[in-house]
Each structure stands twice: as C-alpha cells, then as structure tokens.
C-alpha positions, 0 to 999 in steps of 0.5 A: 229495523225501523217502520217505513209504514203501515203496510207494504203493497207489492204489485202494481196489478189491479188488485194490488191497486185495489188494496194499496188506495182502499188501505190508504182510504183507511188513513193507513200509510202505505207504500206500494211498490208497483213497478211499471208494466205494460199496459193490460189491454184485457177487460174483466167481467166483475159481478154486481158484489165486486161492483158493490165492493168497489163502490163502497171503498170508494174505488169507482162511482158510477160503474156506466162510466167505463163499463158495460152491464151484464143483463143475460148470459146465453149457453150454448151446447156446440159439441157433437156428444151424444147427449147435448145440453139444452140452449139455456138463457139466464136473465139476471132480472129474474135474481131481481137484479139490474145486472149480474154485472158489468165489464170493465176495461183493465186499463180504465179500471187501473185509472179509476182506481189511482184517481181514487187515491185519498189526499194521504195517497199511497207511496207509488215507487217504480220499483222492483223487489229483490228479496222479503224476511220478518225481523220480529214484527216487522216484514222487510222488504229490499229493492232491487236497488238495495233500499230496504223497507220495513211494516208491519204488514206486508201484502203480496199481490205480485202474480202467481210467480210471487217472490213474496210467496216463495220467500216466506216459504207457503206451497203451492199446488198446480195444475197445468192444462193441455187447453190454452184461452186466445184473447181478442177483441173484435167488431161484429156485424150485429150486436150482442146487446148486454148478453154474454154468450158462451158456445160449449164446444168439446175442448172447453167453451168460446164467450163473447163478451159484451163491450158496448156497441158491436164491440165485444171481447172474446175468450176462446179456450181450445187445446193450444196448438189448434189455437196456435194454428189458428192465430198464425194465419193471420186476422182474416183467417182468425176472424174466418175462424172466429165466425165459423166458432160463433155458428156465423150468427153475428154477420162480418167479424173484425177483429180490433185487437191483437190476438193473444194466447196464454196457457190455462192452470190453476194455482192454490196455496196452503195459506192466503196468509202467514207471518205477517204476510197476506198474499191476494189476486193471483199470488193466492189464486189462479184459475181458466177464465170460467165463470168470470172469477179471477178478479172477483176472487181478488176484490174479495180478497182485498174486503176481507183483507180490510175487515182483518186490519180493521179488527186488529188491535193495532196498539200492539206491535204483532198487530200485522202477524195477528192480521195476516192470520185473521185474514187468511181464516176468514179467505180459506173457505171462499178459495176453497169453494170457488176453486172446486167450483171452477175446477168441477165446471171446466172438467165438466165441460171437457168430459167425453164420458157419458155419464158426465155428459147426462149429468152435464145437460141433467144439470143445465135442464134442471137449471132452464126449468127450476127457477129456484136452483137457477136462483142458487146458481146465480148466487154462486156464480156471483160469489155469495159467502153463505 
C-alpha cells in the first residue's frame, strides 16, 4: 500500500469538518471524504470552551457573526409530583463569564468551518466508504467506486451507525428510550432575550432556546407517540400545543420551521480509539439532547485528538496506532464522566418515585440557594476536565 496522506477523515458532519480543517491547519495533509448530504436545518447550543476551542484552532473569529449568546437558563418544575422543585434562574454573570455560550446555526457553522480551511486545504471528495482495514501501518480506506486510499491515521467521525467503527470491530452499547425530541423552529409573541428555558415536565423536559430576536429553537422531548400525535394535526395544532407546553408565557406561537421527531438513545463504545483508528462526534458518543453535549463532546474530542498527533513522534512509521491509542486514554474519562452525567440527569427528570423526586428538587434548591455548588455545577455542565 502506499500513503495517500497523513490522515484520513470520514464524515462530512460538523465535527468531521472540525477536524479535517484544524489537522490541515496543523500543516497535515488530509483527506476527508464527506459525501453530500442534506442540509442540517438544526442549531447547537455550544458552551464558552467549545466556543474557546473553535477560536483558537481558527474555525470561527467572532462567535456574534452567526451566533447567538447564552446569558441565563431558567428551570421550570411543570410536573404534577407531589414534590416540585424550586423555579430556579442560573446567570452565567454570577461564574464571571460574559455567557455560558452561544447557539449556533449548524448550516452556518459548516460554512464557517470550510471557509477556515488553510491554503494547504483538506481534500474534499464527495465520496461514500465501502469498506476500511490496517495493512501494517497503514489504515486503508476503499470507496464505494473502488479507490482505494491509504494513512497512517484514520478518523472515523461517520455518525452512530460508523462502518469504520464496525469494521475495526470496537463495541458498542445502547440503550433505547421509549421518549423521543421534536425539533422546530418558531417565532414567538415575546422574546426570550438571551435566556434558555427549560420546562421539566413528567416524560422529560420542553427547552426553548434563544436564536435572536422573537426567534428561538425548540426541543421537546415526550414519549414519541404523544409527540407523533401532536406533530400530525398540523403547524396550528402543533403551535396550539406549543403554547399550552410553554404555560402560554410568550404571547402567539408560529412555528417557522418543519417539524421533526427523532427517537432518543444513548451510544458509547469500549474505546474512542484503537489500531490506528480514532472515532469522534457520534461514531464515539450519542446521548438525548440534555445539557447541551453532543457537539460540545465532539469538539473536545477533535482538541484532544489534536494534542495526541501533536506529541506523536511522526518520524516513526507506527506514529498513527501510537495517536490513536494517546488519544483514546486521554478521551476515556471525559466520555465516561459526561455519559454518566447526562445518564443520571435524564432519568432523574423522569423518576415518578418519591425519593427521586426529594433528591431532585433537594438538588436544585441546593443549587438556587449555595452559590459555590451552583459554581460547580456551572463548571460541569460547561465541560470542565478537572
């Protein structure tokens, strides 16, 4: 086999576009097969280290270009229990921070992060992957119109059905909910400002999301057939609905968008990272949309994904098994903490016992009322390592 490149990207997602442009920014030669796809009308809340980390790799200058900020997320217990927990408003002022962060159009970002590419830019191929082995130290890539491609490091960043994943043979384990998310965007009567809110309802929680304007973005995650229900009578039963949800606090609902429902799962694998393979984004992590994570987690994948090639000795022809393994230590504890987080927090939020539920609204008047847990809490939620 010959070498094609340094390192082969596979996956035309947001944070296979992440890593393809920062590697190449990296004077890395890369090719990166992202076939075509729909466009993603979706938008991701990413905390300030994510927002950090794009800056710094040179992915995005000014965040207010296409973004929106983050300043305060207000949760409220819209559940019928027994035990309620306390309305609660965390500021990000009070963690000395100018915002938690900011949402971001996917679509724009995608834009953002293909116009960063450096003179020496990734080779984009529209191409599809049929199959992927390691021949010595080379990983081998064969496209679906039979070329076959050849470097030293592969990364697999094609989504939680990865055939790079399943080719090189890491597990997996997951879990399916019976809740799904419907996903929209709408217009409302008055705005929400810079505030994220969350209504906690018994089959898990409704978050309006600011997006500029009257304008947010909308996750509601039910059990799928109430939402199945609700979606087929249409926008204006929808945004009746909508309404109701939102305790009818922001005047006339439009919704501006398609409607989308998804089921909810959670994925994790054995290892992020093995033979020369490094997986990131959702072929390495999938988890419901709490806490805004997804896109958070793959972004610190690609820094530490970064950091690994960059203390690889590349004089040696193993350098990219050597990577792939760095990479996957230096990825096992922050998958494994944010995983249990997200996993704790959503059950949390469905939990009919009443334990759960004194330990639920115990927790979030711990956090109204001590300033230094809700400091903590802040750092967690935002993705701190230590």
């Amino acid at each position: 086999m010959k070498q094609d490149a340094d390192i082969i990207v596979v996956g035309g997602g947001l944070a296979g576009s992440a890593a393809a442009v920062s590697l190449a920014r990296n004077n890395l030669k890369v090719i990166h097969l992202a076939p075509t796809a729909p466009p993603d009308r979706r938008t991701s809340a990413l905390m300030m280290p994510s927002v950090d980390f794009m800056r710094q790799a040179g992915l995005i200058a000014d965040p207010g270009e296409i973004g929106h900020p983050l300043t305060a997320i207000r949760i409220i217990d819209a559940t019928p229990r027994l035990i309620r927990a306390p309305e609660t408003l965390f500021e990000a002022r009070e963690a000395g921070l100018p915002a938690f962060g900011w949402n971001f159009p996917n679509a724009a970002l995608l834009n953002r992060f293909q116009a960063a590419a450096p003179v020496n830019a990734p080779d984009i191929r529209n191409a599809a992957v049929a199959d992927y082995r390691r021949d010595g130290d080379l990983g081998v890539v064969t496209l679906a119109d039979g070329t076959i491609l050849g470097a030293p490091l592969v990364v697999g960043a094609d989504g939680k059905k990865s055939l790079l994943r399943a080719a090189a043979k890491i597990t997996t384990r997951e879990h399916h909910f019976s809740q799904a998310a419907l996903v929209c965007d709408l217009e409302l009567g008055r705005p929400i400002d810079e505030t994220s809110i969350e209504f906690h309802y018994t089959h898990g929680p409704f978050t309006l999301v600011p997006a500029g304007g009257n304008k947010v973005n909308l996750v509601w995650i039910d059990e799928e057939p109430v939402l199945r229900q609700v979606q087929s009578g249409g926008p204006e039963a929808l945004a009746s609905a909508i309404s109701q949800r939102s305790q009818h606090l922001f005047g006339a609902i439009v919704l501006s968008s398609p409607s989308f429902v998804f089921p909810l799962s959670t994925l994790t694998v054995e290892t992020a990272g093995r033979d020369g393979l490094a997986l990131i984004g959702e072929a390495a992590h999938a988890f419901p949309p709490i806490g805004a994570q997804g896109l958070n987690l793959g972004l610190r994948d690609v820094a530490d994904l970064l950091a690994s090639i960059r203390t690889a000795d590349r004089t040696r022809s193993n350098w990219g098994i050597e990577a792939s393994h760095s990479y996957a230590g230096s990825r096992a504890p922050d998958l494994a903490r944010t995983g249990g987080m997200v996993d704790t927090l959503f059950r949390s939020l469905l939990a009919d016992m009443l334990p759960s539920q004194a330990m639920r609204a115990g927790g979030l008047w711990a956090l109204k009322l001590l300033p230094p847990l809700r400091r903590q809490a802040f750092a967690l939620g935002m993705g701190a390592r230590n």
